[in-house]
N, C-alpha and C positions, 0 to 999 in steps of 0.2 A: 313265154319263150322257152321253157322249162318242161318237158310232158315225162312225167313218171314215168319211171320204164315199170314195164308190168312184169313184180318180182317173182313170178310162178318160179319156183323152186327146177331147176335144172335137174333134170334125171335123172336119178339113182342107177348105181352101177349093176345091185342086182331086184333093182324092180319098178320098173319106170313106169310114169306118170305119162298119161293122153292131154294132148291140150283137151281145156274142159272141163278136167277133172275140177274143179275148182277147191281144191286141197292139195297143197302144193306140200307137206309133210307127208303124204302118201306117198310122194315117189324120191324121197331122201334118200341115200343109202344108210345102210345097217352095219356100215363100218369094214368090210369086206374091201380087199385092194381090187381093184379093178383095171382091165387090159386094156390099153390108151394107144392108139397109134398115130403119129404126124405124118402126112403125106406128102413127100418132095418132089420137087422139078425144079426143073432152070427157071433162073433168076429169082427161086423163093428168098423171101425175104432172111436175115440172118440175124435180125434181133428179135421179131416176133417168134425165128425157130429156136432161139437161145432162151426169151422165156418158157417156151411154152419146156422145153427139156429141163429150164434148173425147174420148174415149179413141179412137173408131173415125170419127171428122171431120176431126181436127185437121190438116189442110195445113200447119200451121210444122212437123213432125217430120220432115223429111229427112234428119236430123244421125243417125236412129236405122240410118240406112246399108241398108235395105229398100222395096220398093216400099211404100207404104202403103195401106190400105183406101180403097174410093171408097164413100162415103154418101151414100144420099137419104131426104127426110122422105116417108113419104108418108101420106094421107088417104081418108077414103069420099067418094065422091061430089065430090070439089071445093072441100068448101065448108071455110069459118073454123073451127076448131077451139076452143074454149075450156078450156087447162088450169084447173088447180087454182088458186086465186089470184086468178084473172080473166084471166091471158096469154092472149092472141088470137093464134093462130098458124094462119097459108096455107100449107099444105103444097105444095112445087113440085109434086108427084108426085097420082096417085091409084093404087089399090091393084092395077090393070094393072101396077107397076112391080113389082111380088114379083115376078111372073112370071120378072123375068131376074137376081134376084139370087141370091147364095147362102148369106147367115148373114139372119135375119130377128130381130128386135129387139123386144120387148113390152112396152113400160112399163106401169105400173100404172093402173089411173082406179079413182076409187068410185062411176063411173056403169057397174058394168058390164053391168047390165038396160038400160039403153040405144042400149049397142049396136049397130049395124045387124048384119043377117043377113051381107052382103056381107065384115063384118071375117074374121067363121068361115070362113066358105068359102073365102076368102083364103090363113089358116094352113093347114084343112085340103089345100088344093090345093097349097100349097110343102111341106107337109109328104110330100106323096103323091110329089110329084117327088127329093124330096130335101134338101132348103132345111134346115140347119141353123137350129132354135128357139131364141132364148135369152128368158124372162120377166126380169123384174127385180124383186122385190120381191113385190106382190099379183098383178102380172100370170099368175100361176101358175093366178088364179082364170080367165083368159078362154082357158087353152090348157085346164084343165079341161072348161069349158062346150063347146070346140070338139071335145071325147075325146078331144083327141090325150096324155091323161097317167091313161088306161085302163090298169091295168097295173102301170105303171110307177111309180118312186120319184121324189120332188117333196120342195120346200121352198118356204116365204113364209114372211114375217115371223110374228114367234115367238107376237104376241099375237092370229095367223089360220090358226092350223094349224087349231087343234081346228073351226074353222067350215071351213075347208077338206075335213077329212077326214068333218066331217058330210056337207055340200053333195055331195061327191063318195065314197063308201066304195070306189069300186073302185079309187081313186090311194093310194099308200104314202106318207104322210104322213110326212116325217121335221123333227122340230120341234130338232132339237139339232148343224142343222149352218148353215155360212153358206154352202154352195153343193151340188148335186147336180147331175153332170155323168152321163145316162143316153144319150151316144155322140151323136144329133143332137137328143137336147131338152135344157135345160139349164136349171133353174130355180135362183133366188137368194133368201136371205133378203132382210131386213128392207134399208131405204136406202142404209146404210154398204156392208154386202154386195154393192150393185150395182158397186163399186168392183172390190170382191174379184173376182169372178165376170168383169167385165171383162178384167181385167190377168188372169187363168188361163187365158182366150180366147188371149188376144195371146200368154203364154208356150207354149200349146199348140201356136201358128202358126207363128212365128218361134221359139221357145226364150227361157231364165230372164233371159240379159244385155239382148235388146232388153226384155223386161215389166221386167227391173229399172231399166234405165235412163229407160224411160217412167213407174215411179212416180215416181224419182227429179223428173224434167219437171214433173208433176201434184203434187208436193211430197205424196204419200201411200205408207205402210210398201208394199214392193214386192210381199208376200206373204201374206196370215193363208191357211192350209190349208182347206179345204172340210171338213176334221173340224172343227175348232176350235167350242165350241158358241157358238150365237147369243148369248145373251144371260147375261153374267158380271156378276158384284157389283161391280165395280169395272175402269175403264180398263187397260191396258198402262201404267204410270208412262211420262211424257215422260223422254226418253232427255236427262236435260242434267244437269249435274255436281253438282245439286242433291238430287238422289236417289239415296241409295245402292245401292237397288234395279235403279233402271235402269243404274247403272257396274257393277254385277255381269252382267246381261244382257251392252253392252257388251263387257267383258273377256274375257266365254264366247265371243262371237262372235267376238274376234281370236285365242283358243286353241282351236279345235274340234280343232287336230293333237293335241291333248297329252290325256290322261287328266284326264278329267273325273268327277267322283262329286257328288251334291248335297252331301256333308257339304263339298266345296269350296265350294260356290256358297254355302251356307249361313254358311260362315266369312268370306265375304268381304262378305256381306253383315250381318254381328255378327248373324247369328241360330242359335236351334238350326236341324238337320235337321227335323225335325216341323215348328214354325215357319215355316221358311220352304218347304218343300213343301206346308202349307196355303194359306200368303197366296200364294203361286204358283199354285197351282190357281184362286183366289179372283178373280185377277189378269187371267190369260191363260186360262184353262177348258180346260188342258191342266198334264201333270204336268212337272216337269223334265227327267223321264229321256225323255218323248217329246216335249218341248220341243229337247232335245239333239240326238236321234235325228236328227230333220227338218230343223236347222238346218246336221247333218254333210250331209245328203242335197242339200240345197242347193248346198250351196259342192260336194259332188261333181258335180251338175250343172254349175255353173258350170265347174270346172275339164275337164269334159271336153267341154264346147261349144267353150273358148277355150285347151288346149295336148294335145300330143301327149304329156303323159305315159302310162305305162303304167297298168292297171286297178291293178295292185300300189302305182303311186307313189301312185294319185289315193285309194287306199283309208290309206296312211302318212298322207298328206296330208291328212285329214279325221277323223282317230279313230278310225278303222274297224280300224286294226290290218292287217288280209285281205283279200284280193280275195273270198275266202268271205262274208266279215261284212258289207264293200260291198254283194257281190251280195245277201244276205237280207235286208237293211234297205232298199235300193234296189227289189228287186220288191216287197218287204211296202208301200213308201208309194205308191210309181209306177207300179206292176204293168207294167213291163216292165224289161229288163237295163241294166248301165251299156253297153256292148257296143252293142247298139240303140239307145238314146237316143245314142249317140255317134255312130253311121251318120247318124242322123235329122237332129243339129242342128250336127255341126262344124263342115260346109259356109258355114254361113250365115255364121259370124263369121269366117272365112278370109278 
């Protein structure tokens, strides 16, 4: 039920990767701010455009120790835009400004028969150049109408797949994840997921310590996976001392060095094994043991952005046991080495 989103590294701002490459650390960036632009019209949505502005806008984050992204809003033709709502918004920009930027930004509208011609032509022409695409949400459906997701694997919000993959048959509809990242197009599920899909950008750019620290800013969890399925029976329990669920999460997370097994997780949480690998599943739409897996992978990111230990220490250091067991768990989630991610992103936090 579950299909890994295929994590090829989203394109570097100043040197971007070909699907194919099959080295997803080649086309990182080098830490360079890079020119972002969101494209408005009637009826875009007004919380996929509020993330995508605090995440790749925000001028207070200088403390995150990197140049940061420069954002413009831009527009067709000049004129007043009317999101969702009634917000009246004057884009400074008109869509002359793609031309010189390099991540392009799609929020969602439910006017997308309305349209002008000028929007397409727009995407298609940054797209022809280079212009890394991210949709957020339904805007999956206007890089569809413009072809640029001929081909290719896609995601939108879970209760617009099946209209998605009518509307369009030649795009690879994937309804069970909350992000697909296909090298310079990048589509996202449903509202929440534009968070997600966001902050995967930023850790693709900079690495996991600036995205972790920038959700930490945005007060939202630093990480849900692009496998992770969209739409689960029930929340992640809030992590507070109330729930015994979430102190078992918790306590995993400050032992990932030590031998882990669900019938632990399970004991600590006063449940059976079965029990609570179901309401886990139920919970988070991922199982324990690849709950575990991702969270070791993590913290080995982390440690090898931010010390000089060896692949041997950072593999003791996280459950891995091996630099063997690191390295198969590492390309299986990242599809590139601890080795290479370590070339890629030490730099920056030095």
């Amino acid at each position: 039920m579950i299909d890994v989103v295929r994590d090829f590294s989203a394109n570097s701002m100043t040197g971007r990767i070909r699907s194919g490459s099959g080295d997803p650390a080649q086309g990182m960036a080098t830490g360079a701010a890079g020119r972002v632009a969101i494209v408005v019209y009637d009826g875009v949505g007004v919380f996929e455009l509020g993330v995508a502005c605090d995440v790749f806008g925000n001028t207070d984050l200088t403390d995150l120790g990197v140049p940061w992204y420069r954002l413009s809003i831009c527009g067709a033709g000049g004129t007043t835009v009317t999101a969702d709502g009634g917000l009246r918004i004057e884009p400074p920009y008109g869509l002359e400004r793609i031309r010189r930027v390099d991540t392009l930004i799609v929020p969602p509208t439910d006017r997308i028969d309305e349209l002008p011609a000028e929007v397409f032509d727009a995407l298609r022409r940054a797209h022809a150049r280079g212009c890394r695409i991210i949709s957020l949400c339904t805007g999956a459906f206007i890089l569809a109408e413009a072809g640029l997701l001929k081909g290719r694997r896609a995601t939108t919000h879970w209760t617009e797949c099946d209209d998605l993959a009518r509307r369009y048959p030649d795009v690879s509809v994937d309804p069970g994840v909350l992000y697909v990242d296909e090298g310079d197009i990048l589509t996202s599920a449903g509202s929440a997921a534009s968070i997600d899909l966001c902050l995967y950008v930023v850790r693709c750019d900079y690495g996991s310590d600036v995205a972790t620290r920038l959700a930490r800013e945005l007060v939202v969890p630093p990480q849900r996976d692009g496998g992770q399925a969209q739409y689960i029976d029930t929340p992640l329990p809030a992590l507070d001392d109330s729930s015994l669920f979430a102190d078992t999460i918790t306590w995993a997370q400050e032992h990932l060095n030590e031998p882990l097994t669900v019938a632990d997780l399970a004991a600590r949480s006063a449940m059976s094994p079965r029990t609570f690998a179901r309401q886990f599943l139920a919970a988070t739409g991922t199982t324990p043991h690849q709950w575990l897996q991702r969270q070791r992978v993590h913290l080995a990111q982390r440690l090898l952005e931010t010390s000089d230990f060896s692949i041997e220490s950072v593999a003791a250091g996280t459950g891995f046991c091996t630099a063997g067991n690191l390295r198969k768990h590492f390309s299986r989630i990242l599809h590139t080495s601890p080795q290479a991610y370590r070339r890629t992103f030490q730099h920056r936090n030095g």
